[in-house]
C-alpha positions as CSV (number, residue, x, y, z in Angstrom):
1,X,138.6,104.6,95.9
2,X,139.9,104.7,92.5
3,X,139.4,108.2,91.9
4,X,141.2,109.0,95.0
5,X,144.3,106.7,93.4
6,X,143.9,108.8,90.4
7,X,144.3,111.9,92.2
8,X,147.3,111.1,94.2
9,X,149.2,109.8,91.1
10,X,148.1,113.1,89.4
11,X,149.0,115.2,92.6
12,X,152.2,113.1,92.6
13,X,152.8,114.1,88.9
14,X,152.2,117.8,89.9
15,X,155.1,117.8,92.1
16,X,157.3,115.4,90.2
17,X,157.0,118.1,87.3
18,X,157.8,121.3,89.6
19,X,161.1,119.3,91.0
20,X,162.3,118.0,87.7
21,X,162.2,121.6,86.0
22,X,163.5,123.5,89.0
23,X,166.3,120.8,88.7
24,X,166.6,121.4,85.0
25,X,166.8,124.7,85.8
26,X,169.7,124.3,88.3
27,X,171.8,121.9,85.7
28,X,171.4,124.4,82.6
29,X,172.6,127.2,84.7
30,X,175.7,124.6,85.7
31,X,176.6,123.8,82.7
32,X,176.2,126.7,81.0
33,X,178.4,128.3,84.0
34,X,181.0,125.8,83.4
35,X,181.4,126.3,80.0
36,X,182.0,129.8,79.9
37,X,184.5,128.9,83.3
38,X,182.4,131.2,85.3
39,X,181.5,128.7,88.0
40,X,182.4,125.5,89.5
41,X,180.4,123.0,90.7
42,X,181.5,123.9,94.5
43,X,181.0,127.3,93.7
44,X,177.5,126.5,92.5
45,X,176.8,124.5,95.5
46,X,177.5,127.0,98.2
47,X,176.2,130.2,96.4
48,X,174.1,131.8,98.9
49,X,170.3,132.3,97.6
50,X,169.4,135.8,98.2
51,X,165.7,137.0,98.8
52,X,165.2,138.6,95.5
53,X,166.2,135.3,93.4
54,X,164.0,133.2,95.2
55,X,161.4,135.3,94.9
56,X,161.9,135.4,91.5
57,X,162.5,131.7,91.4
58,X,158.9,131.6,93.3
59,X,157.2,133.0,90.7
60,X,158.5,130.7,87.8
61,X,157.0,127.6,90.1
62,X,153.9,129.1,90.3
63,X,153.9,130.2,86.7
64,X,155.1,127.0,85.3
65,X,152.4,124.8,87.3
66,X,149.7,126.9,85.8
67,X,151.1,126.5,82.1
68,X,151.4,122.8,82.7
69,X,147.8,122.6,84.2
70,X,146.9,124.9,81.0
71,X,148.7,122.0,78.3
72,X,146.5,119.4,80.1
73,X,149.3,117.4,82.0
74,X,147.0,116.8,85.5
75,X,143.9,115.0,83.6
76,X,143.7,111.6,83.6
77,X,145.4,109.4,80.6
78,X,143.9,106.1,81.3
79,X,142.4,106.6,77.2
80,X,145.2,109.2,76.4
81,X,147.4,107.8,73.8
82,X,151.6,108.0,74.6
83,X,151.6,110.8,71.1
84,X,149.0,113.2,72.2
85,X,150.5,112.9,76.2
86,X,154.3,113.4,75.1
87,X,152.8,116.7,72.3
88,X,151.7,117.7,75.3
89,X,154.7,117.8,77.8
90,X,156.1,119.1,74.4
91,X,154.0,122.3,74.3
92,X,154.5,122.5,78.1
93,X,158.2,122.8,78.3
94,X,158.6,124.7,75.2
95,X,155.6,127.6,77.1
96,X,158.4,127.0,80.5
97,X,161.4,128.2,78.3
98,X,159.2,131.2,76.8
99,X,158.1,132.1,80.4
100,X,162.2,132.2,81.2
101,X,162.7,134.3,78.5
102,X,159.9,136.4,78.9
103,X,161.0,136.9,82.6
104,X,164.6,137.2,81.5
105,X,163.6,140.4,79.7
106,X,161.5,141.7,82.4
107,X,164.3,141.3,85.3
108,X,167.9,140.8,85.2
109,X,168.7,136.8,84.5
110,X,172.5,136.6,83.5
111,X,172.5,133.3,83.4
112,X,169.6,133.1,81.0
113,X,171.7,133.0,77.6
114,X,171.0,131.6,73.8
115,X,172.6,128.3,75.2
116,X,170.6,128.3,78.7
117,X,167.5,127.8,77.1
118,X,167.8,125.1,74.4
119,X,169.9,123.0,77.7
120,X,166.9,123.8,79.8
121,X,164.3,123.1,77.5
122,X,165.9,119.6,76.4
123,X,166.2,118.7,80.5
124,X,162.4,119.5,81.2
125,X,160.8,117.8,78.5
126,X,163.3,114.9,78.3
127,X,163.2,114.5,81.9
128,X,159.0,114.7,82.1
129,X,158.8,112.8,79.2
130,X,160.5,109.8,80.9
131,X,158.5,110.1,84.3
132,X,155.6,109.2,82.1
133,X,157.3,106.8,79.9
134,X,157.7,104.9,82.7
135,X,154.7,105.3,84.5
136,X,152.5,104.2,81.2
137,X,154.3,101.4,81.3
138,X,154.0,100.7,84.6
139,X,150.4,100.8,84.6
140,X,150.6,98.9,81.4
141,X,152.1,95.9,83.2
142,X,150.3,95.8,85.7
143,X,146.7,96.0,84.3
144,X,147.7,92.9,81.4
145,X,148.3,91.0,84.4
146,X,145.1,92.0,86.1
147,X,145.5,94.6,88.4
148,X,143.9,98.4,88.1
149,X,141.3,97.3,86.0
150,X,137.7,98.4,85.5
151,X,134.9,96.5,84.0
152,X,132.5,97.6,81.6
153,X,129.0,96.5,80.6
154,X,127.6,97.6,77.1
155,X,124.3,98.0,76.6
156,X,123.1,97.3,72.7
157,X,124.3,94.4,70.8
158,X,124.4,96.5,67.7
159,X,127.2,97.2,65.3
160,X,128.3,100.0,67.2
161,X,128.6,98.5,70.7
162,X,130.2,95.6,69.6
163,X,133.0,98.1,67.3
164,X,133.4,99.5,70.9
165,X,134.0,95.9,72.6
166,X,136.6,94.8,70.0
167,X,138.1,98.4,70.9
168,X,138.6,97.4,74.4
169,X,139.8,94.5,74.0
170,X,142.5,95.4,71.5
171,X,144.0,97.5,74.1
172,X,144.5,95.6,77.5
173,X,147.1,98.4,78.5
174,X,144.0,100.5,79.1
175,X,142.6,98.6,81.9
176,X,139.5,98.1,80.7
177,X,137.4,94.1,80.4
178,X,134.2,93.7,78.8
179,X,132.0,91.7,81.1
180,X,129.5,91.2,78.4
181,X,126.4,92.9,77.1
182,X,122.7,93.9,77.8
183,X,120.1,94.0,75.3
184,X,116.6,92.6,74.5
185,X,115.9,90.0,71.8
186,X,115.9,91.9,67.8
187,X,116.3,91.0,64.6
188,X,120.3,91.4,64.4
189,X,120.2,89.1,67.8
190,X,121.4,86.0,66.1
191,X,124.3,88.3,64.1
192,X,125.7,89.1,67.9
193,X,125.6,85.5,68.9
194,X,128.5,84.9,66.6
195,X,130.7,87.6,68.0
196,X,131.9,85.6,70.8
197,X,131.2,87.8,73.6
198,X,128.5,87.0,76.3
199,X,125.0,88.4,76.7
200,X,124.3,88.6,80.5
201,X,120.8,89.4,80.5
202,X,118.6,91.1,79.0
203,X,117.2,95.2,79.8
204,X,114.5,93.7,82.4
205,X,117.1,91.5,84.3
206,X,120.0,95.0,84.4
207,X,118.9,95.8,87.8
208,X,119.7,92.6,89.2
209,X,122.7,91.8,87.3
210,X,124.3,95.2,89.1
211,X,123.5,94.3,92.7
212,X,125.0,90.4,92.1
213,X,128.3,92.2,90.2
214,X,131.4,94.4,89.9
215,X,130.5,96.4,87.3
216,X,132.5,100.1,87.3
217,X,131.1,101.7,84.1
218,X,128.0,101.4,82.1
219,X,128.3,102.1,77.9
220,X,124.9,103.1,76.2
221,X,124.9,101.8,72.7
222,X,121.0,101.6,72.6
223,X,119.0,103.7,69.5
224,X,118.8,106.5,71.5
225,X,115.8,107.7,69.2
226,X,113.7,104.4,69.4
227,X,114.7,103.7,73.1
228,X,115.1,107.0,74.9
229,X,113.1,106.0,77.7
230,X,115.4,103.2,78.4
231,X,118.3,104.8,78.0
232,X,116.9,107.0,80.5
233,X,116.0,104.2,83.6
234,X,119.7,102.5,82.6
235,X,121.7,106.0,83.1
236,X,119.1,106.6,86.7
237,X,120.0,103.3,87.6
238,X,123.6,103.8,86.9
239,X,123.6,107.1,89.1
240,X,122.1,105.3,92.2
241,X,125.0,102.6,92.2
242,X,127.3,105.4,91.6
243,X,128.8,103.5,88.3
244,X,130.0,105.4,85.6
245,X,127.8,105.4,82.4
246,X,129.3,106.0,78.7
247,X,127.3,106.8,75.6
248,X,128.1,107.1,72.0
249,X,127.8,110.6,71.4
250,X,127.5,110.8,67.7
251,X,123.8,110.7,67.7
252,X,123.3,112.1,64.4
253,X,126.0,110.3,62.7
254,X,127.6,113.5,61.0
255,X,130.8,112.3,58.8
256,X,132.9,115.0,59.7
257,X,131.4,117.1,62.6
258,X,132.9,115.4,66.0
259,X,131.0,115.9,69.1
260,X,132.2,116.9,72.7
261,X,131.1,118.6,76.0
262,X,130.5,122.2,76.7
263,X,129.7,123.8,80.1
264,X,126.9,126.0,79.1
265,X,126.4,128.5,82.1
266,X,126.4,124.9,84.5
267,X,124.8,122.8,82.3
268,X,126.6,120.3,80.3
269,X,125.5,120.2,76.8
270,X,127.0,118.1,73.7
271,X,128.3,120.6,71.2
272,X,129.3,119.0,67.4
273,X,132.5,121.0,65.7
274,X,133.5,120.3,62.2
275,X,137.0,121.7,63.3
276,X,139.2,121.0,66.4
277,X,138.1,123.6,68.9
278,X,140.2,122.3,72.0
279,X,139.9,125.3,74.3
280,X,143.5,125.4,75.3
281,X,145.2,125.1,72.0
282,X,142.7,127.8,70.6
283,X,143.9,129.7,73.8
284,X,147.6,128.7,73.2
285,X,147.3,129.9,69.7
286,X,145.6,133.5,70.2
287,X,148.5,133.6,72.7
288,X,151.4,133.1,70.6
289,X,149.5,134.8,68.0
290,X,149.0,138.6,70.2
291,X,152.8,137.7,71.3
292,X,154.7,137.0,68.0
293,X,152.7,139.7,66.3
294,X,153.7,142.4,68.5
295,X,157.1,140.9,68.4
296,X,156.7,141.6,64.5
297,X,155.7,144.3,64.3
298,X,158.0,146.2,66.9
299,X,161.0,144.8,65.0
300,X,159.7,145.4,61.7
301,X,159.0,148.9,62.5
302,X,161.4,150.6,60.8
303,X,161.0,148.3,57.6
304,X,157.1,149.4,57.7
305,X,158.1,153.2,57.8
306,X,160.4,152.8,54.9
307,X,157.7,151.1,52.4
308,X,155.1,153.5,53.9
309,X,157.4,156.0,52.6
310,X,158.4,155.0,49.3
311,X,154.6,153.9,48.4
312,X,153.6,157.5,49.6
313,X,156.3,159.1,47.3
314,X,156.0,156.9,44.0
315,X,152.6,157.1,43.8
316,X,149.7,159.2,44.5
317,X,146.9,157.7,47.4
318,X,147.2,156.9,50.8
319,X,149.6,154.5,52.5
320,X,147.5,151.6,53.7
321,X,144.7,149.8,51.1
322,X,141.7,148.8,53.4
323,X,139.2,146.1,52.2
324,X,136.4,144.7,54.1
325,X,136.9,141.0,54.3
326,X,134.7,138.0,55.5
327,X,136.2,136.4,58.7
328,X,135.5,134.6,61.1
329,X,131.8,133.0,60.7
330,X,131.3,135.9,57.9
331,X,132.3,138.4,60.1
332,X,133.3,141.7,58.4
333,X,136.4,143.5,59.4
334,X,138.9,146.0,57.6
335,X,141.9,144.3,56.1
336,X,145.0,146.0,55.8
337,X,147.8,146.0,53.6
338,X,150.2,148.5,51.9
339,X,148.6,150.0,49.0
340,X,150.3,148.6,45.6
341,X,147.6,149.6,43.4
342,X,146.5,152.9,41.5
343,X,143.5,155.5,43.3
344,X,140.3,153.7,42.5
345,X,141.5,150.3,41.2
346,X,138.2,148.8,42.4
347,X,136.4,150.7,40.4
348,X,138.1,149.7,37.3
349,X,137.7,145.8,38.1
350,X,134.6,145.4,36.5
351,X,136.2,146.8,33.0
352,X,138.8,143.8,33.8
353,X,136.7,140.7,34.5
354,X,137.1,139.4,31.1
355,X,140.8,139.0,31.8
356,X,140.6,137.1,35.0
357,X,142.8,134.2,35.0
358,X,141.4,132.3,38.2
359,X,138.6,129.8,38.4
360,X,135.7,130.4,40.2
361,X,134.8,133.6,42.5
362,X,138.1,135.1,43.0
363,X,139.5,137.7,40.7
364,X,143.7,137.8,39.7
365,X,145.2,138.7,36.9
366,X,149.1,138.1,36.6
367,X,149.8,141.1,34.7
368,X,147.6,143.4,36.3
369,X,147.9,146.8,34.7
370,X,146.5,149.1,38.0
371,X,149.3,147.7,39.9
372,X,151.8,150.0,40.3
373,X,155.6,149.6,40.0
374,X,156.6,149.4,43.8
375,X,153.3,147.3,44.5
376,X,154.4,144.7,41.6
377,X,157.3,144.2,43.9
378,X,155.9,144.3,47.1
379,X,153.2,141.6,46.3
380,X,156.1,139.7,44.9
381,X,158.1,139.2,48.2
382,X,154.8,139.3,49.7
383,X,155.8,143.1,52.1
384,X,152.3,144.3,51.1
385,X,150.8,142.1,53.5
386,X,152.9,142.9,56.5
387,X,150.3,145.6,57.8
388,X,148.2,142.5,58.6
389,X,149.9,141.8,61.6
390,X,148.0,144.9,63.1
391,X,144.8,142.7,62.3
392,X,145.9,139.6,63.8
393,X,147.2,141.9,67.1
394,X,143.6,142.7,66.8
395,X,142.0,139.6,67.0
396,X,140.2,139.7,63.6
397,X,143.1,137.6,61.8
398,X,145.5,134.5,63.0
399,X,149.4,134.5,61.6
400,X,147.9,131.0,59.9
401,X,144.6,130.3,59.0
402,X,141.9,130.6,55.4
403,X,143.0,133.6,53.6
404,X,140.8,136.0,54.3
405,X,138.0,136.6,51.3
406,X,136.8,139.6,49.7
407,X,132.8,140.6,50.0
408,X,132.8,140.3,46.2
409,X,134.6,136.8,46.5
410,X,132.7,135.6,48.9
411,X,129.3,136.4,47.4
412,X,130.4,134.6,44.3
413,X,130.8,131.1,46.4
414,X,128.6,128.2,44.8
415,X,128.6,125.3,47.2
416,X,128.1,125.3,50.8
417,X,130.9,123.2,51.9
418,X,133.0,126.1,51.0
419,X,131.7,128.3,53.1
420,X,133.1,126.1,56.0
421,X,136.2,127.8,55.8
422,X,134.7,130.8,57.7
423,X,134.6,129.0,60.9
424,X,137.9,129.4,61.4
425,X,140.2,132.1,62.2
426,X,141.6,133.8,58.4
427,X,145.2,134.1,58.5
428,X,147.8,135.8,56.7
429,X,149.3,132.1,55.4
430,X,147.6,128.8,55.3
431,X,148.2,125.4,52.7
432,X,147.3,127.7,49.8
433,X,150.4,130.2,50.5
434,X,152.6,127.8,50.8
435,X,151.4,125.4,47.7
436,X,151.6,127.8,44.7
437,X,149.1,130.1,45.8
438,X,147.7,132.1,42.7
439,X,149.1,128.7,40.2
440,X,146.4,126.3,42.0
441,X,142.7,126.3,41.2
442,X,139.9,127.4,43.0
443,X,138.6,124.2,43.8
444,X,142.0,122.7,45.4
445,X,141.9,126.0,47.1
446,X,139.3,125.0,48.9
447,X,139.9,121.7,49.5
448,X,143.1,122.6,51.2
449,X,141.4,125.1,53.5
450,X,139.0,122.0,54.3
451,X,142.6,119.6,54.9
452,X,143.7,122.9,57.2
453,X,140.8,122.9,59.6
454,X,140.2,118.9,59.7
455,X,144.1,118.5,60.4
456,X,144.4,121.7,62.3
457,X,147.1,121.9,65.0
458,X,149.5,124.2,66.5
459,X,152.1,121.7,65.2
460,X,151.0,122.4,61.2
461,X,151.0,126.2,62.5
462,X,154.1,125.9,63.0
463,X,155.0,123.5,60.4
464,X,153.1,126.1,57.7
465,X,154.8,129.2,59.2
466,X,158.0,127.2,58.5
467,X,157.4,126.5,55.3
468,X,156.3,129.9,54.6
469,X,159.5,131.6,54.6
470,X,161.1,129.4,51.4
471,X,158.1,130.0,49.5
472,X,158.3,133.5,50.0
473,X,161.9,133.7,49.2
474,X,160.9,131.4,46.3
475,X,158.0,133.7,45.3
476,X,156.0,130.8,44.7
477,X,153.0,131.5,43.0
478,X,153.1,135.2,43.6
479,X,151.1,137.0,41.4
């Protein structure tokens, strides 16, 4: 029954959403037509809608419903905090104002304008944020005062389950009571006692206490190594009542590696990440990566043609320097970038090594003397690495993301935990770039790559690619 509750209010949300942005829609073109004293609001009102334009229209329902189902917005936020839910509607109506654009370009929109679609963005999210502003706390209400609730049973009276019971109870908005615990007499026993919260029997006595009570979910704190078997009988029992069992998935008890569930061709499997790997923000980035690079690289075009032609006339050598790099879990791929060196500057590294002025693998030196005069100024506003766009395009980069490392750099790394900045994405800027790049030593290096991909986001993308454009004005730490 509850689950069929759930999916109303979710359905309900689906269409709530459509009708609030079509709406939006409708007032942004208003008020944008009234503004520019093209059209009233009785003009507005009895325009006729012709076949074309609500075909068109058509197709922006359907589009925006399947980016809003993409951001998340139809799963249930029972556990969902208000932050995460609202970055979500966030991401969703900012994807609904690209989609305008994006279809603005394709066909005819007049009304689609540089005012349109800040007034249509601020309707949508303002407007969805609210609907679930209020229902939050509409739900809220009414589960502290002891309706929509479902009660849990915890099975282990260790430190762990009892963490978990304190959790609930600190947050009565959820909906959740603890109707006490299961768990046979141990040594830490006694320790529980004092907790305050009841034990209702014991592992033997589970059966019974579920036929005698409402229970609705079932949380597994048990040892799964010492009591596997047990575990086992609880979640079989569980399944024949049809309740809902939880367990604590960090079996191993890794410090930074967080589990969660991965459909592995129909089979459910627990998966441990040391990085956020939510599928539709890894999908949301590659998008808006592919998109902004092509964007890039179309309008940069004739900026690219001009430095390919002044590094092909002031110096000898091709156009383009291409590396191998280590990427993404140490795979190789050819980096490029405009060539500001002389012909067979690698070759002569090894004649230079005494004069490197970096800690640990990597290899710099400010005053390099095989860099040539155009390339001491395109590495200085950073041009030379414009080419890279063509690698993110391709998939083997990301526009933020680990710098990408050098074979010989990479073969010079000393600690494992390094090494964890390969299981991300490189990108063309990332903390380093935008911290003093070549001024800050190896080691911060490399603790700011780990800060990136424990903290990652599309929200510090962003935030990064912001601040990326100051420090490369500033020349910040560019060597």
């Amino acid at each position: 029954m509850q689950e069929a509750k759930d999916r109303l209010l979710l359905s309900a949300f689906r269409l709530f959403d459509l009708g609030v942005v079509a709406l939006s829609f409708g007032f942004a073109m208003l008020l944008v037509g009234s503004e520019a004293q093209t059209v009233s609001l009785r003009e507005f009102l009895s325009l006729k809608i012709k076949l074309g334009n609500f075909i068109i229209f058509a197709a922006m329902l359907v589009i925006w419903h399947l980016l809003f189902s993409l951001c998340g917005l139809y799963e249930s936020k029972r556990l969902a905090t208000l932050s995460s839910e609202i970055f979500e509607v966030l991401r969703a109506s900012t994807l609904a104002s690209m989609s305008v654009m994006l279809a603005a370009s394709m066909v005819t929109i007049h009304v689609v304008t540089a005012t349109f679609l800040p007034l249509f963005w601020g309707l949508s999210f303002v407007s969805m944020t609210s609907g679930r502003v209020m229902v939050r706390r509409s739900l809220a209400r009414l589960r502290r005062h002891g309706r929509n609730l479902r009660y849990i049973l915890i099975l282990g009276t260790n430190e762990r389950g009892v963490a978990f019971a304190h959790r609930i109870e600190e947050k009565p908005e959820l909906g959740y009571r603890v109707l006490g615990f299961v768990d046979d007499e141990w040594v830490g026993m006694a320790g529980f006692l004092t907790s305050g919260f009841t034990l209702c029997c014991d592992l033997n006595g589970l059966s019974e206490f579920l036929r005698r009570n409402v229970v609705d979910e079932v949380a597994i704190y048990l040892p799964l190594r010492s009591f596997y078997e047990e575990a086992y009988r609880v979640a079989a029992l569980c399944e024949q009542h049809g309740i809902v069992t939880r367990f604590d998935s960090d079996i191993f008890e890794l410090r930074l590696a967080k589990p969660h569930t991965d459909n592995f061709d129909g089979d459910l499997q627990i998966t441990v990440y040391t990085q956020s790997l939510e599928a539709r923000s890894l999908l949301l980035k590659r998008v808006l990566d592919f998109v902004a690079s092509l964007v890039l690289l179309l309008l940069l075009a004739p900026l690219l043609v001009a430095i390919g032609l002044l590094v092909k006339c002031t110096s000898p050598g091709p156009v383009f320097f291409c590396q191998e790099r280590v990427g993404l879990n140490k795979r190789r791929f050819r980096i490029f970038k405009f060539r500001t060196m002389v012909l067979g500057a690698e070759k002569m590294m090894a004649d230079l090594e005494a004069l490197n002025e970096l800690s640990g693998p990597v290899f710099k030196i400010k005053n390099d003397p095989r860099i040539t005069p155009l390339g001491k100024f395109l590495r200085r506003t950073s041009m030379d690495e414009l080419p890279q766009l063509l690698n993110v395009l391709r998939g083997e980069m990301s526009l933020v993301g680990p710098r990408p490392m050098a074979v010989r750099d990479f073969n010079g790394f000393s600690e494992d935990w390094q090494r964890r900045r390969f299981s991300v994405r490189p990108g063309i800027t990332c903390l380093w770039q935008v911290n003093g790049r070549n001024s800050i030593p190896f080691q911060q290096w490399m603790q700011l790559d780990m800060e990136y991909i424990e903290r990652w986001s599309l929200w510090l993308d962003l935030k990064i690619l912001a601040r990326t454009i100051p420090a490369v004005l500033k020349r910040t730490g560019a060597a």
